[in-house]
C-alpha positions, -999 to 999 in steps of 0.1 A, spaced: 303 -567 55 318 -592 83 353 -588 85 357 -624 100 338 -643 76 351 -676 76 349 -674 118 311 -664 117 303 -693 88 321 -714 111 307 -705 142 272 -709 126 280 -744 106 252 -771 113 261 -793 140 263 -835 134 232 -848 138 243 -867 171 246 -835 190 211 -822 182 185 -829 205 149 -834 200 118 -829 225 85 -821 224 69 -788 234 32 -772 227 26 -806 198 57 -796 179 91 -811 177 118 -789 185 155 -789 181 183 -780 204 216 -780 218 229 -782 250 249 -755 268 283 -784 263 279 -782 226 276 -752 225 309 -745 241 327 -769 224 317 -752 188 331 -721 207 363 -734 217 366 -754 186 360 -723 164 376 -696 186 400 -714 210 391 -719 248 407 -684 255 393 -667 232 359 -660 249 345 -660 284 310 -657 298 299 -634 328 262 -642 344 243 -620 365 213 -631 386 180 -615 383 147 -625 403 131 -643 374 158 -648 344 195 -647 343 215 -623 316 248 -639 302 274 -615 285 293 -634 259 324 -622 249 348 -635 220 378 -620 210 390 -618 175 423 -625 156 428 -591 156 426 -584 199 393 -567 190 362 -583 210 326 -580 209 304 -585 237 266 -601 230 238 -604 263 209 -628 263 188 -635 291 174 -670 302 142 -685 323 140 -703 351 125 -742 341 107 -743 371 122 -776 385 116 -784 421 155 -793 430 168 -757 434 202 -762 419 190 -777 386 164 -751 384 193 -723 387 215 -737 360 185 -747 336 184 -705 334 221 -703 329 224 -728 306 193 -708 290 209 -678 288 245 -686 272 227 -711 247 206 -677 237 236 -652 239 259 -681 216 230 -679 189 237 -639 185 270 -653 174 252 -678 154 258 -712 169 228 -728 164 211 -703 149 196 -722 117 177 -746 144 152 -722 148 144 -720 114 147 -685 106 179 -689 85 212 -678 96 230 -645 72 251 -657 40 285 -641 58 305 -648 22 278 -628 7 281 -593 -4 247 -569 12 221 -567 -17 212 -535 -28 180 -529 -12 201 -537 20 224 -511 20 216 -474 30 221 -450 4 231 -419 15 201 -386 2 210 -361 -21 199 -329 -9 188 -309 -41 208 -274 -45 192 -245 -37 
């Protein structure tokens, strides 16, 4: 069980509809945020010092380590990686796979997380049975 539930619902809460985006890709519509929203529901939910990004460069994607530190001090780190778009001015190119990679490391926190339409976890919700691991009984010999 979560120990910060109400942080993680928070952090996961659908966004008004004004700050979802729409394009289309391969026939289908699909729905997304930008990198800004994104760190806006951060430092809504968390407080601007509360988490911090680090990026490193590879050939053909960028990583992005997330990092958000709880009420408690604690912190947990979560790493995404991101594509380049392919745009012909450099510069845009570069950040299109930055922006890529913190949008995708801030959905293993859960922001955004239900626009893909896999569902996002029930963090007020106690594990269901089948969920949790129960330990095996070794028969006595």
């Amino acid at each position: 069980m979560t120990k910060y539930v109400d942080l993680f619902a928070s952090l996961a809460a659908p966004f008004d509809k004004n700050e979802v985006k729409t394009r289309a890709q391969a026939g289908r519509q699909l729905s997304y945020i930008t990198a800004r929203t994104a760190m806006n529901r951060l430092d809504s939910v968390l407080g601007g010092e509360n988490w911090w990004d680090e990026y490193f460069s590879q050939e053909n994607s960028v990583l992005c380590r997330l990092t958000i530190r709880f009420p408690d001090g604690s912190t947990v780190t979560k790493c995404d990686a991101g594509g380049y778009a392919g745009m012909a001015d450099q510069g845009d190119d570069d950040k299109s796979g930055y922006s890529d990679a913190f949008k995708r490391a801030a959905v293993k926190f859960g922001v955004g997380r239900y626009l893909y339409r896999d569902g996002v976890p029930d963090y007020g919700q106690e594990p269901t049975e089948a969920a949790v691991v129960q330990p095996q009984r070794q028969e006595a010999r």
